[in-house]
C-alpha positions in Angstrom: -21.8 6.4 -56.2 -24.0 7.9 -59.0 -24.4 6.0 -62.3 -24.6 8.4 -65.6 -25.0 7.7 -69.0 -21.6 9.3 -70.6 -21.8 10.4 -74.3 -25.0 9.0 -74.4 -24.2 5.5 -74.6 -21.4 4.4 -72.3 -22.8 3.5 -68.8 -19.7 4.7 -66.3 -20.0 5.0 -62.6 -18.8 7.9 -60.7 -18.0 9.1 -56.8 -15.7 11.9 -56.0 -14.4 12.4 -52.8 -12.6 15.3 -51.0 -9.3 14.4 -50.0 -9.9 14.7 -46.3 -12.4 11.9 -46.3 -10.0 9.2 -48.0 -7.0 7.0 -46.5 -5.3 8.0 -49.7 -4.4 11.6 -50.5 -3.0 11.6 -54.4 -4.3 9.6 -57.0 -0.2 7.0 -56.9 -1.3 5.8 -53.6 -5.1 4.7 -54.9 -3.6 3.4 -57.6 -1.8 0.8 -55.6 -4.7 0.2 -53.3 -6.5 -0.7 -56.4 -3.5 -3.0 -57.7 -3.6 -4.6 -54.0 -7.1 -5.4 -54.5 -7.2 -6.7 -57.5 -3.9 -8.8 -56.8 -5.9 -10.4 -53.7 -9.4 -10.9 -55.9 -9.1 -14.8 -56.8 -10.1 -14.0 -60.6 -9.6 -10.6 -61.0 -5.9 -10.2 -62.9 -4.1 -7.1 -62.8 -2.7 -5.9 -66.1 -0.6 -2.3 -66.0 -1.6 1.5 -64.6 -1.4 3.9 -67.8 -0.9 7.3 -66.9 -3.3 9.3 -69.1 -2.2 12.1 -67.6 1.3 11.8 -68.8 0.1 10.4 -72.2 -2.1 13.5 -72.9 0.5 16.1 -72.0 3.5 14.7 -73.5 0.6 14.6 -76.8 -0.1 18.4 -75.9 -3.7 17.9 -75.5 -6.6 19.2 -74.1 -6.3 19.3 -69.8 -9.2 20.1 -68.0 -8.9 23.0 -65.2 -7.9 21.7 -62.2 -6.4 18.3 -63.1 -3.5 17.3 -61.4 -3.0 13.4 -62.1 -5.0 11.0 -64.1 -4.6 7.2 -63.8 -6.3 4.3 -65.0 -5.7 0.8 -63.2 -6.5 -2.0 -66.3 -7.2 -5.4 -65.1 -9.7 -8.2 -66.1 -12.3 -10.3 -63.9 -12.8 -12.6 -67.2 -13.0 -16.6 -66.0 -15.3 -17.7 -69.1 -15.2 -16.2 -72.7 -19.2 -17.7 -73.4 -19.4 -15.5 -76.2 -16.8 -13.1 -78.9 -18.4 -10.2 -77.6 -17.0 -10.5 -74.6 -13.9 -9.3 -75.3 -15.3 -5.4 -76.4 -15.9 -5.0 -72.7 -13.1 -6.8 -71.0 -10.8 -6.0 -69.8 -11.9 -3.2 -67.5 -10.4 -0.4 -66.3 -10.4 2.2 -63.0 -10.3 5.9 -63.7 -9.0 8.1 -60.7 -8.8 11.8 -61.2 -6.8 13.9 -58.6 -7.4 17.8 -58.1 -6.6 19.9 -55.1 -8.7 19.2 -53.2 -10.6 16.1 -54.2 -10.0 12.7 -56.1 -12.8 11.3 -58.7 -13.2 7.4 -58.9 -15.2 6.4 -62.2 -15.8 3.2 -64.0 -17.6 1.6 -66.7 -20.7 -0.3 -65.5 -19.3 -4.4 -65.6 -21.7 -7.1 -68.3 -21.8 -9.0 -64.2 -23.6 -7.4 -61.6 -21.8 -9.6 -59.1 -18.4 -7.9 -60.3 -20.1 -4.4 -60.4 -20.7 -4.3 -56.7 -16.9 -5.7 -56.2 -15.9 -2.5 -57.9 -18.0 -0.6 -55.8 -17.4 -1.8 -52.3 -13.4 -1.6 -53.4 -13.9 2.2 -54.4 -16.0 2.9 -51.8 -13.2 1.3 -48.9 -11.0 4.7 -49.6 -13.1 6.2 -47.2 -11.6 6.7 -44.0 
């Protein structure tokens, strides 16, 4: 899992896989891995899938090369609001790309490191 610095300011986390490496091969069934997951964490709440693909086509925009699906599973960890700001980072929110031959798993960075490493080790069970 590689961390980058995206647009210069948003910290997102990012591992692709090759489809031949994962449990899952199209980016519907991670999806509901995810959704399982997060339905069996005892804080984390699950909160919809948005299909950005779908969203950006039916908007006729911009498709990178290659893209085949594009899903982002929204859900929130949030047990305390200690603070407004809070809220401009909750609630968080799974990105999984699906080409060919590979699917790309990115995420922002969490405010909790404790929550970032649930993100991780979730992301990084796909792999057979």
């Amino acid at each position: 899992m590689k961390k980058t610095v995206f647009m210069d300011k948003y910290p997102v986390y990012s591992i692709e896989f090759l489809k031949s490496e994962l449990r899952y091969s199209s980016a519907k069934e991670i999806v509901e891995y995810f959704k399982e997951k997060i339905l069996n964490h005892p804080v984390a709440e699950f909160i919809a899938v948005f299909d950005h693909y779908a969203h950006t086509k039916k908007l006729n925009g911009d498709i990178m090369d290659g893209l085949l699906d594009a899903q982002n599973v929204i859900f929130c960890f949030g047990k305390a609001i200690p603070a407004t700001k809070i809220l401009a980072v909750r609630p968080r929110s799974i990105g999984i790309s699906e080409f060919e031959d590979k699917i790309v798993i990115d995420f922002m960075e969490a405010p909790k490191e404790d929550l970032q490493k649930v993100m991780q080790d979730w992301t990084k069970g796909l792999k057979l």
